[in-house]
N, CA, C and O atoms as a MOPAC input file, in Angstrom:
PM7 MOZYME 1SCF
protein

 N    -56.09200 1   -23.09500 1     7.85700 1
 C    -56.69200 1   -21.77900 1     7.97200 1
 C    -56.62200 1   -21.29100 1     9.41700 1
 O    -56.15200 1   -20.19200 1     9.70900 1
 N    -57.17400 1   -22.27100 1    10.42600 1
 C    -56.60900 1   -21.76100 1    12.01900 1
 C    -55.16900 1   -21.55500 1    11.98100 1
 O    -54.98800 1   -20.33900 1    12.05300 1
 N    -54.14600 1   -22.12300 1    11.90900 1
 C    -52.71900 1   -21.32800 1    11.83400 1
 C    -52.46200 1   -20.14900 1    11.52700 1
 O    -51.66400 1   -19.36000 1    12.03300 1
 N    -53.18700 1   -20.03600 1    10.64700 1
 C    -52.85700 1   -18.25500 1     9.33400 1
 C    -53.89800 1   -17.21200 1    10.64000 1
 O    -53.53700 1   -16.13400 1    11.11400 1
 N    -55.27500 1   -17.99700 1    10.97300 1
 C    -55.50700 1   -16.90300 1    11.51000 1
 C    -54.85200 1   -16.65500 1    13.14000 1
 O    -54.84600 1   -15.50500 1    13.57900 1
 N    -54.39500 1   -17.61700 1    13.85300 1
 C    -53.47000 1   -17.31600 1    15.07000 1
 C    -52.49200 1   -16.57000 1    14.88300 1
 O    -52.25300 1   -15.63900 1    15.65300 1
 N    -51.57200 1   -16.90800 1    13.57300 1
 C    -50.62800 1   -16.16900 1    13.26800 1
 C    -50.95000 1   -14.35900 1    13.20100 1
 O    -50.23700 1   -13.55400 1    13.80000 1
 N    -51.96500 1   -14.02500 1    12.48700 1
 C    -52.32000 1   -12.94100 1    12.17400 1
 C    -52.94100 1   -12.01800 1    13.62500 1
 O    -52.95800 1   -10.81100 1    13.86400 1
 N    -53.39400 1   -13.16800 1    14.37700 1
 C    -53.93400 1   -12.68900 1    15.95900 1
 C    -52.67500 1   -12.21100 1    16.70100 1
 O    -52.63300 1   -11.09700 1    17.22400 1
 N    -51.76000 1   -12.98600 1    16.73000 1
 C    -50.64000 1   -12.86100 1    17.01000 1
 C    -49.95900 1   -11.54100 1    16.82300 1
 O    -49.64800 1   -10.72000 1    17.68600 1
 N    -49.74700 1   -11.48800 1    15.22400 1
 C    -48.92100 1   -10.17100 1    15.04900 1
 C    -49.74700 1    -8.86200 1    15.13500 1
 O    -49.30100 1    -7.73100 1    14.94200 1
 N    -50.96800 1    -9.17800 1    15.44100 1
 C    -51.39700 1    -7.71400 1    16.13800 1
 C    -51.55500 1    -7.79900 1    17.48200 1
 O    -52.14200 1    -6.90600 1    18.09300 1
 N    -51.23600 1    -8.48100 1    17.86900 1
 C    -51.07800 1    -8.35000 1    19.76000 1
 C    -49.83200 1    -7.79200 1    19.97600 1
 O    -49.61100 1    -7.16300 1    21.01000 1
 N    -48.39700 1    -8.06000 1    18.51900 1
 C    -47.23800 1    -7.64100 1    18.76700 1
 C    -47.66800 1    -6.38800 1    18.80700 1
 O    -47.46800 1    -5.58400 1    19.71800 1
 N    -48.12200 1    -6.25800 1    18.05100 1
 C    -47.88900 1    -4.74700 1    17.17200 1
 C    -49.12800 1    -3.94700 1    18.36600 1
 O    -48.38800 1    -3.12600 1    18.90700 1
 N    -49.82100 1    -3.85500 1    18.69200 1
 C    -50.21400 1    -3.21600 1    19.59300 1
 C    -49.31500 1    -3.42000 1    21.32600 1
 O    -49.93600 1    -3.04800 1    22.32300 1
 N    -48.48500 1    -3.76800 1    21.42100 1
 C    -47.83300 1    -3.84300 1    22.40800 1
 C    -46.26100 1    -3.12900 1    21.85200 1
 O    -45.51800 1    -2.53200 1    22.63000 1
 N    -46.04000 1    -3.27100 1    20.79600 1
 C    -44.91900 1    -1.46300 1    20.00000 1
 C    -45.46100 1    -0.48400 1    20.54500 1
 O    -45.08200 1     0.26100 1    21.44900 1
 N    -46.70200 1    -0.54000 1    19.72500 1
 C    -47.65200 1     1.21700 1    19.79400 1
 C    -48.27800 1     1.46000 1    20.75100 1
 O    -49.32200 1     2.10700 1    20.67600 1
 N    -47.67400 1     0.88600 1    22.17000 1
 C    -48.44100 1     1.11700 1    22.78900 1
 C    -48.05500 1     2.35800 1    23.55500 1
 O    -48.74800 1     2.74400 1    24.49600 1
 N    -46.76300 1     3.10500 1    23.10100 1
 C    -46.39100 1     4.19800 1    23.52900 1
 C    -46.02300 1     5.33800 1    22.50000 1
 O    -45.29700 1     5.03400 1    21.55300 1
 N    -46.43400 1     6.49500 1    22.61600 1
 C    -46.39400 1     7.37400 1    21.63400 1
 C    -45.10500 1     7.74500 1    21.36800 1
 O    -44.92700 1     8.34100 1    20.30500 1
 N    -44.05000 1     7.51500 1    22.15600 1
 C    -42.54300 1     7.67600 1    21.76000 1
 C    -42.15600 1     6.80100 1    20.72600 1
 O    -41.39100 1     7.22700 1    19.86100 1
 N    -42.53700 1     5.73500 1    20.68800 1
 C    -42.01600 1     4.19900 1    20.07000 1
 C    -42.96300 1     4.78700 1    18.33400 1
 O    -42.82400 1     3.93800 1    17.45400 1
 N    -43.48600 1     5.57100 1    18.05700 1
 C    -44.37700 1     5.99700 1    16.65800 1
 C    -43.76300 1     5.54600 1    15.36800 1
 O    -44.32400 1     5.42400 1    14.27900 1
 N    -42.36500 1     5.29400 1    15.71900 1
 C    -42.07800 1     5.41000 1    14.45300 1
 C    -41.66300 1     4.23400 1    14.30200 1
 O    -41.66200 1     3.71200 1    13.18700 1
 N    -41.15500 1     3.48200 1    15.60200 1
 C    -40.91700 1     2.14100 1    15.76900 1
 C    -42.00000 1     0.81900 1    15.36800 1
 O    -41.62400 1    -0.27000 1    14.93400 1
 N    -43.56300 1     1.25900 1    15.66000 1
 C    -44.42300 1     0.81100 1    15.48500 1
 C    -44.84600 1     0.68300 1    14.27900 1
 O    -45.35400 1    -0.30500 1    13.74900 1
 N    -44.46300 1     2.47100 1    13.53300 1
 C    -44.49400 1     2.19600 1    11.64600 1
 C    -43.73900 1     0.79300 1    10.94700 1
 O    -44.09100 1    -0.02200 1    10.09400 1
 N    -42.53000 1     0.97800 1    11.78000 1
 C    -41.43400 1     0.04400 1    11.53600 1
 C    -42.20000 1    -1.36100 1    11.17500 1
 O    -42.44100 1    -1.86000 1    10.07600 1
 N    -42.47500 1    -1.78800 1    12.42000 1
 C    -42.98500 1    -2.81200 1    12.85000 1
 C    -44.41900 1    -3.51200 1    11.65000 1
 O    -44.62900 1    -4.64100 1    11.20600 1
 N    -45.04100 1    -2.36300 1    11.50600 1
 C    -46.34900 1    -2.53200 1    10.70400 1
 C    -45.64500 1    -2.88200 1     8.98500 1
 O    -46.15200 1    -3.74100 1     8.26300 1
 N    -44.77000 1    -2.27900 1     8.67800 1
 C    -44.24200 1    -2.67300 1     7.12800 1
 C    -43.61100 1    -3.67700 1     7.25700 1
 O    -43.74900 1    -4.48700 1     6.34000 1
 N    -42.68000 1    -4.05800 1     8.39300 1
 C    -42.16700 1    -5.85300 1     8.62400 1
 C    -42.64800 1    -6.45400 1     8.65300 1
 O    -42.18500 1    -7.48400 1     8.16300 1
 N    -44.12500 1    -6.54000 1     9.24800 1
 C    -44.98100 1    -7.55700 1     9.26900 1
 C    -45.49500 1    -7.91700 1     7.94300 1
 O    -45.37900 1    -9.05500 1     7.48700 1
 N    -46.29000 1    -6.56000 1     7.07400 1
 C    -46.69600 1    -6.54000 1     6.08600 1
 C    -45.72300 1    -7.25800 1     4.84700 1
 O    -46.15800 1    -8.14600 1     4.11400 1
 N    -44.34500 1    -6.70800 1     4.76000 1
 C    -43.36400 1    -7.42800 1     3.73900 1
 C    -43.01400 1    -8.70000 1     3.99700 1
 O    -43.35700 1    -9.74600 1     3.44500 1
 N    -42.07000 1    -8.42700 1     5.17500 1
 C    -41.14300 1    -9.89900 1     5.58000 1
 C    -41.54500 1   -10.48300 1     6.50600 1
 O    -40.66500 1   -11.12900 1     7.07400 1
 N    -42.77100 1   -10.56700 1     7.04500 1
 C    -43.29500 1   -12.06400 1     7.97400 1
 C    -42.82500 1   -13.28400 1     7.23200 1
 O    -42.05100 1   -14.11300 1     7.70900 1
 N    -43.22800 1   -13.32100 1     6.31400 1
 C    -42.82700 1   -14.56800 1     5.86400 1
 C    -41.65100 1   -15.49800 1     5.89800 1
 O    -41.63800 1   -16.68700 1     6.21900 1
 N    -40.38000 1   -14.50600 1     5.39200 1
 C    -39.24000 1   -14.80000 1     5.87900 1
 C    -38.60900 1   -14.99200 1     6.78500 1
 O    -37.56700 1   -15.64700 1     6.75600 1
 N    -39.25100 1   -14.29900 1     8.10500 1
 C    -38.75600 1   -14.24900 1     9.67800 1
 C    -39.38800 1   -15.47800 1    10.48600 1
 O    -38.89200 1   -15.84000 1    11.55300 1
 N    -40.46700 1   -16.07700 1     9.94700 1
 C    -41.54700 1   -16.71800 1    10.92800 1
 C    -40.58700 1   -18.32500 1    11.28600 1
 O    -39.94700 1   -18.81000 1    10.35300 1
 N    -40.58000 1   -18.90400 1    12.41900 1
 C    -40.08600 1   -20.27300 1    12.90600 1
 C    -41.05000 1   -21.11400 1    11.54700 1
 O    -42.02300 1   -20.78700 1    10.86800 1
 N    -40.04600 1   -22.48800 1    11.63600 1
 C    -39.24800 1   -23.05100 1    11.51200 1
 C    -37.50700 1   -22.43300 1    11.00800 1
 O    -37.19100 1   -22.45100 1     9.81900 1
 N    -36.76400 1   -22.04700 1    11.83400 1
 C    -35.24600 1   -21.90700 1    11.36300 1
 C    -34.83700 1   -22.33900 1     9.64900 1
 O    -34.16600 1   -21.64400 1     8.88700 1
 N    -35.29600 1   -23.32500 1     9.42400 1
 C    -34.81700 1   -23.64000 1     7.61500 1
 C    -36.58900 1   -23.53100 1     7.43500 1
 O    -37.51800 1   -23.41400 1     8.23400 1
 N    -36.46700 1   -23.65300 1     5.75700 1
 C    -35.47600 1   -23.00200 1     4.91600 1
 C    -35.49100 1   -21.93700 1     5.23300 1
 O    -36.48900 1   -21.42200 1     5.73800 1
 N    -34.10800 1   -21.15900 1     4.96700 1
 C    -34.18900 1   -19.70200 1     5.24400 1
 C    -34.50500 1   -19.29000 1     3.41800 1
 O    -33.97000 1   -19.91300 1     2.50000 1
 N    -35.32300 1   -18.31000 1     3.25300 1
 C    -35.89300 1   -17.95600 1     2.22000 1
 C    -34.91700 1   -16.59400 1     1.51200 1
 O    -34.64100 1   -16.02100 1     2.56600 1
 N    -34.39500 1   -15.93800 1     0.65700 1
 C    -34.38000 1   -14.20600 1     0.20700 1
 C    -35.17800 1   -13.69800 1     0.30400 1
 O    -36.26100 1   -14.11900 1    -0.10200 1
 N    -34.98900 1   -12.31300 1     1.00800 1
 C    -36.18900 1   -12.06600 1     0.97300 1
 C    -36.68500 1   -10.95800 1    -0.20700 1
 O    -35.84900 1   -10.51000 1    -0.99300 1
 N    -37.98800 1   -10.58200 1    -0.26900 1
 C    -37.93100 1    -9.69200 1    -1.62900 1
 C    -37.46700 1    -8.46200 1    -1.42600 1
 O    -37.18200 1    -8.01300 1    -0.31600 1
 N    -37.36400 1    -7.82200 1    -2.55900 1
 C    -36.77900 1    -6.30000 1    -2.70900 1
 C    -38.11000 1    -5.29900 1    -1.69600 1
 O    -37.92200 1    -4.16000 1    -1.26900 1
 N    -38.86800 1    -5.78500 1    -1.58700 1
 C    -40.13800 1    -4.80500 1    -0.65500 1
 C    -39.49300 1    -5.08500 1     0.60000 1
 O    -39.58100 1    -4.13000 1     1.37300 1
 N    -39.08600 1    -5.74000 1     0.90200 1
 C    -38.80300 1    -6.25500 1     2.41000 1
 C    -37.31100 1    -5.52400 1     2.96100 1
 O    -37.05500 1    -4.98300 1     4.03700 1
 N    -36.45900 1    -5.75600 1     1.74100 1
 C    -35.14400 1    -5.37300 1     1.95200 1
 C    -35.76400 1    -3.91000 1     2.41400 1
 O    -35.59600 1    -3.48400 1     3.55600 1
 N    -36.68400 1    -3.00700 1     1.14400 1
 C    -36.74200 1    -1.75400 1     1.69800 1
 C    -37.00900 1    -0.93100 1     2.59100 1
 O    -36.61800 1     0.21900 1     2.79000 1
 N    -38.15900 1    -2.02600 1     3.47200 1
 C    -38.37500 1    -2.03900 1     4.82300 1
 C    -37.16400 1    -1.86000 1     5.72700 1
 O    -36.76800 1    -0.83100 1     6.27600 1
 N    -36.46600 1    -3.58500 1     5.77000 1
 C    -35.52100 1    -3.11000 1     6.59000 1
 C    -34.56100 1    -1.76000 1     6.74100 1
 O    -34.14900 1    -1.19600 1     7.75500 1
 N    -34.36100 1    -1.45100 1     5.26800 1
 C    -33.11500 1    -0.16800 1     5.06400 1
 C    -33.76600 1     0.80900 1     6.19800 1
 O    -33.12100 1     1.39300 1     7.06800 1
 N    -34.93400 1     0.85400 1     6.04000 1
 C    -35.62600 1     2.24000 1     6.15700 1
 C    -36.01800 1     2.13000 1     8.24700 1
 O    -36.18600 1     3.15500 1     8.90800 1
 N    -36.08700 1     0.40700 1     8.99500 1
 C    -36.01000 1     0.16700 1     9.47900 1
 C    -35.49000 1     1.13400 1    11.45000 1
 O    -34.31500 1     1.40700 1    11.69500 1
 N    -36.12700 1     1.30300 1    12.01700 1
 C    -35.16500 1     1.72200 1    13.02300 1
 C    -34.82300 1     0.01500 1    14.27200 1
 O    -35.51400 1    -0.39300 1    15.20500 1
 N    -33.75500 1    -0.44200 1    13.80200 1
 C    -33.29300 1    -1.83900 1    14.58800 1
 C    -33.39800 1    -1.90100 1    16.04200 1
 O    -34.04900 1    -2.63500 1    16.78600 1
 N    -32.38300 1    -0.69600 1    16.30500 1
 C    -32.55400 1    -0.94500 1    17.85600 1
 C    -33.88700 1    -0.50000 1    18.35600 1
 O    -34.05900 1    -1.25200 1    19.31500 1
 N    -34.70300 1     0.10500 1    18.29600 1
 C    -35.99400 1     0.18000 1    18.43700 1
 C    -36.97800 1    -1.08600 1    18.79900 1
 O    -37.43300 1    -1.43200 1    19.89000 1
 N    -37.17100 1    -1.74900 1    17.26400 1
 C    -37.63300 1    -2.99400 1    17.26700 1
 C    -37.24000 1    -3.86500 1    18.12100 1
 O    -38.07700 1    -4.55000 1    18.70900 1
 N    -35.40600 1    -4.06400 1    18.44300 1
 C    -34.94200 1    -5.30200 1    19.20400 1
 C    -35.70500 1    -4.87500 1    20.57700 1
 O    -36.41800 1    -5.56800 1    21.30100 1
 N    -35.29700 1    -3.40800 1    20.71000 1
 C    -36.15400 1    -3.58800 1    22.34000 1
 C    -37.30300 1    -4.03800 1    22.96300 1
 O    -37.76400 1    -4.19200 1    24.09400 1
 N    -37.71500 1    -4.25600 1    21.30600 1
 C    -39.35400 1    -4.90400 1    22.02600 1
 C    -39.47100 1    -6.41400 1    21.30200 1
 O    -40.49400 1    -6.83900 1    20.76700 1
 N    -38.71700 1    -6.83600 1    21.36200 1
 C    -38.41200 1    -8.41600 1    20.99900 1
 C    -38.74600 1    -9.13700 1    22.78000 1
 O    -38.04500 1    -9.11900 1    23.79200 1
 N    -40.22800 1    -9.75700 1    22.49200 1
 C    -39.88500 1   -10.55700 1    24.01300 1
 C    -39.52500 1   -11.96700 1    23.57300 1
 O    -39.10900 1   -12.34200 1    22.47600 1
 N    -39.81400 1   -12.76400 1    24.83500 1
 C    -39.64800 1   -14.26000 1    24.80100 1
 C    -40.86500 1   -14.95300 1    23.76600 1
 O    -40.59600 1   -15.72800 1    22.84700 1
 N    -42.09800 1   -14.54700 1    24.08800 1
 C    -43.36600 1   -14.75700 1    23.23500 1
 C    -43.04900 1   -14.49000 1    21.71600 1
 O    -43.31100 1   -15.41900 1    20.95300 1
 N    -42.55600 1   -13.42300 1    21.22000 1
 C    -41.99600 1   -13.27900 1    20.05100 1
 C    -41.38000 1   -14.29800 1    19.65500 1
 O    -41.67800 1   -15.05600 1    18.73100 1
 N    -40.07600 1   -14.34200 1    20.70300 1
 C    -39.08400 1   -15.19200 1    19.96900 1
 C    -39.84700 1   -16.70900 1    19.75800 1
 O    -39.15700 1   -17.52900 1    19.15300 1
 N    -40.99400 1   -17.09300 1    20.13000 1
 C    -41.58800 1   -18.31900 1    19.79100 1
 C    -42.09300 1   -18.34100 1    18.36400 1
 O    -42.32200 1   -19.32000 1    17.65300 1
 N    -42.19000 1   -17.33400 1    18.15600 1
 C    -42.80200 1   -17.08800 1    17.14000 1
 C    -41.75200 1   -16.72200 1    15.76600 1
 O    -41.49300 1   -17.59800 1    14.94000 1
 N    -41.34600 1   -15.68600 1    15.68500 1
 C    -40.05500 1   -15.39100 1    15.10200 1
 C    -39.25700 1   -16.05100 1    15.35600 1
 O    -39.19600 1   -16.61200 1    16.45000 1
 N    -38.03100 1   -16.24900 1    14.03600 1
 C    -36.73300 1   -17.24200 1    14.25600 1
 C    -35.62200 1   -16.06500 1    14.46400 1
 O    -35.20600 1   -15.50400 1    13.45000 1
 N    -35.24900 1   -15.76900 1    15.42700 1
 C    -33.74000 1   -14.48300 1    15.00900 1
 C    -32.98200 1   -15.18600 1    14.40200 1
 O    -32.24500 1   -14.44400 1    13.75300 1
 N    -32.69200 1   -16.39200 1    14.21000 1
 C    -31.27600 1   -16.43400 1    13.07100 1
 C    -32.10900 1   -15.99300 1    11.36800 1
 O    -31.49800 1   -15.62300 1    10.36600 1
 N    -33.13500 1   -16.12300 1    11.45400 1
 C    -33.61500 1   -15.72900 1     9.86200 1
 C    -33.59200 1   -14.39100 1    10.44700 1
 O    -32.97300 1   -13.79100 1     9.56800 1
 N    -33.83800 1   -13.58300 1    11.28600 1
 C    -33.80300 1   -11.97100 1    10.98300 1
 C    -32.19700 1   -11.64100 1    11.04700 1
 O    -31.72400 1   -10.52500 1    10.82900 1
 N    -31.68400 1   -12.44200 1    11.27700 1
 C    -30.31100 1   -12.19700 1    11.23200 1
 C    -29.82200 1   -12.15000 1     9.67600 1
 O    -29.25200 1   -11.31900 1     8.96900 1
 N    -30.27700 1   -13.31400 1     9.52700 1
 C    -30.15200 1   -13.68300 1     7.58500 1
 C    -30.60900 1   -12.77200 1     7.02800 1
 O    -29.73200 1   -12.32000 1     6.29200 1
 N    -32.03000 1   -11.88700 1     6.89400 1
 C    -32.67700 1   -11.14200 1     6.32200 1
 C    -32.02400 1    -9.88700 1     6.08100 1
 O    -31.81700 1    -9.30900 1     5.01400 1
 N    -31.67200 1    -9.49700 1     7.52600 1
 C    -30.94300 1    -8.23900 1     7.55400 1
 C    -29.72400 1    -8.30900 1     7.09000 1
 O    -29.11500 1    -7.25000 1     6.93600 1
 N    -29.26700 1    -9.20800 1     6.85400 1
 C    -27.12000 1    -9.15900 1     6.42100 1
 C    -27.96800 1    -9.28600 1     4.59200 1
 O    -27.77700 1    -8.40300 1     3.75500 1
 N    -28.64100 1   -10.23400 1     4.37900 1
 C    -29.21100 1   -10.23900 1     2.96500 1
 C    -29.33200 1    -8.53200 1     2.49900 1
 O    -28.60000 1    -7.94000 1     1.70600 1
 N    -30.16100 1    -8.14200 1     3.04600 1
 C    -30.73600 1    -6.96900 1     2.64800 1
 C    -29.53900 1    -5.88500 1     3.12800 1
 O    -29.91900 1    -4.74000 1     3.37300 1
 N    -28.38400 1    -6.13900 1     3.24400 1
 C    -27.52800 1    -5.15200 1     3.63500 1
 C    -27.50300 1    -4.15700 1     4.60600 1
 O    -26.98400 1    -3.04800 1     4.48100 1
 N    -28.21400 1    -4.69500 1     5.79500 1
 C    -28.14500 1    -3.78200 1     7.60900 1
 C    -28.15100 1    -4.72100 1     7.98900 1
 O    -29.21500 1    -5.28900 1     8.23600 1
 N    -27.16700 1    -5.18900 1     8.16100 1
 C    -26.62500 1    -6.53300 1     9.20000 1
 C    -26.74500 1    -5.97500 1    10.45700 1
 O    -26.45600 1    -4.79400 1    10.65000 1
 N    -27.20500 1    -6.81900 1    11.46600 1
 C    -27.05200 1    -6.55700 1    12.81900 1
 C    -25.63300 1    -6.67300 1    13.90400 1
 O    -24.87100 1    -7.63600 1    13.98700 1
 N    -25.58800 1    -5.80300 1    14.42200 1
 C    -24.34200 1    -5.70700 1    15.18700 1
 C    -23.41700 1    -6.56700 1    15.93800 1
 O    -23.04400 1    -6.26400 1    17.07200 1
 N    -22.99400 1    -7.75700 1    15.26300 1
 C    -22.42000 1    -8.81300 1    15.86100 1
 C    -21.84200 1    -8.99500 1    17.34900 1
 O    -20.64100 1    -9.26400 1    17.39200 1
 N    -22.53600 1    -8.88500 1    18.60800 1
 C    -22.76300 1    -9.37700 1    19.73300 1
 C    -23.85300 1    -8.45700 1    20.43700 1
 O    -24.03100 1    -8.70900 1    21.62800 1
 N    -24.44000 1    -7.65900 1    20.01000 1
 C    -25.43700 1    -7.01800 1    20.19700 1
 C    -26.92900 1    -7.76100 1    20.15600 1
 O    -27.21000 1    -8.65900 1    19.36100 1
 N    -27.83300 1    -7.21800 1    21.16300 1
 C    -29.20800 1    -8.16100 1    21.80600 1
 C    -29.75300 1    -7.75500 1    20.54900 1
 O    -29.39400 1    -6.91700 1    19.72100 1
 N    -30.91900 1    -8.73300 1    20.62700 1
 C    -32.24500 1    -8.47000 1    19.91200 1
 C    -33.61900 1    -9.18200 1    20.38200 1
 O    -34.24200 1   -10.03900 1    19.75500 1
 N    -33.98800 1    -8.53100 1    21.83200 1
 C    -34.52800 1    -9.47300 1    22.29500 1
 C    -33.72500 1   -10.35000 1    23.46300 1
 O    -32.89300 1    -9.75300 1    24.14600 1
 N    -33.94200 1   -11.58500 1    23.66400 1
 C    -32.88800 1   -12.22500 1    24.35400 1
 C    -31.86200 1   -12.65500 1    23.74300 1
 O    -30.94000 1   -13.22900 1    24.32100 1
 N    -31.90500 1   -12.41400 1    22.41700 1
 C    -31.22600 1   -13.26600 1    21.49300 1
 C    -29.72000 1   -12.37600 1    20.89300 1
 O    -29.90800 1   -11.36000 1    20.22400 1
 N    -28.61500 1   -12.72700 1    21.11500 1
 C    -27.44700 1   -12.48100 1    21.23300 1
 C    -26.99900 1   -12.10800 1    19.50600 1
 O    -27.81100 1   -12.64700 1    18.75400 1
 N    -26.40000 1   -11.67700 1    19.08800 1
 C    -26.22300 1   -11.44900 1    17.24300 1
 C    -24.81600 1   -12.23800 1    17.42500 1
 O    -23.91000 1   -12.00900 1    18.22700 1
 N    -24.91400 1   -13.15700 1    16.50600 1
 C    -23.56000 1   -14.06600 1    16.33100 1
 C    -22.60600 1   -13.53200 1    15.06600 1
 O    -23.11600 1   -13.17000 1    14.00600 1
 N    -21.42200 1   -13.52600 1    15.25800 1
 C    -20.70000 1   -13.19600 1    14.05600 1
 C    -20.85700 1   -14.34500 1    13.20300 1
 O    -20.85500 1   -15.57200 1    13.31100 1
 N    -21.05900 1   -13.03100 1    11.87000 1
 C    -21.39800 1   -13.69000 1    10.70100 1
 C    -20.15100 1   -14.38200 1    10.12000 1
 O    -19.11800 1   -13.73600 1     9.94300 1
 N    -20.25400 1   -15.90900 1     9.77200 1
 C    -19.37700 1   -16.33900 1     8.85900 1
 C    -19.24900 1   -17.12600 1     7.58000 1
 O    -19.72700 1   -18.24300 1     7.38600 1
 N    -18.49100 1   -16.35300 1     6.66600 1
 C    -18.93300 1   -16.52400 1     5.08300 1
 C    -18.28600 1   -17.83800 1     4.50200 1
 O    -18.48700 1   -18.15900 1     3.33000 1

């Protein structure tokens, strides 16, 4: 139960550090339905990587990416796995831009 609630402390420290600018508004919406759908799928440990559900995919579609990556820090990435948001997003069909940042984290070409 302490894990779930750090975790949850956590993703509102993210998420008030999105919104913390009124330009970023829509980025922060972003942010609030990712958390809500696909935390689950994104969160460290790297395996298993999970599918994610059809709520989540719709998130991402609807998603603004480069937005979000810009506010990918190092603290995040402890937290979040980018190779599962990598997975999530090619799953859900908005693959990320194969050598393009997300965060510190580099987008590797995908291979099938």
């Amino acid at each position: 139960m302490g894990k779930l609630y750090g975790l949850f402390w956590v993703m509102a420290l993210v998420l008030a550090m999105v919104a913390g600018t009124k330009s970023d508004e829509g980025c922060s919406r972003d942010l609030q339905d990712l958390i809500m759908e696909c935390q689950k799928y994104v969160m460290n440990p790297a395996n298993p990587k999970i599918e994610p559900s059809n709520a989540c995919c719709s998130v991402i579609q609807k998603a603004n990416v480069p937005c979000l990556c810009s506010k990918v820090t190092k603290e995040i990435e402890k937290i979040v796995c980018m190779e599962k948001v990598v997975y999530v997003a090619d799953y859900c069909k908005k693959p990320l831009q194969p050598g393009s940042k997300c965060g510190s984290y580099t987008i590797p070409s995908l291979q099938q």
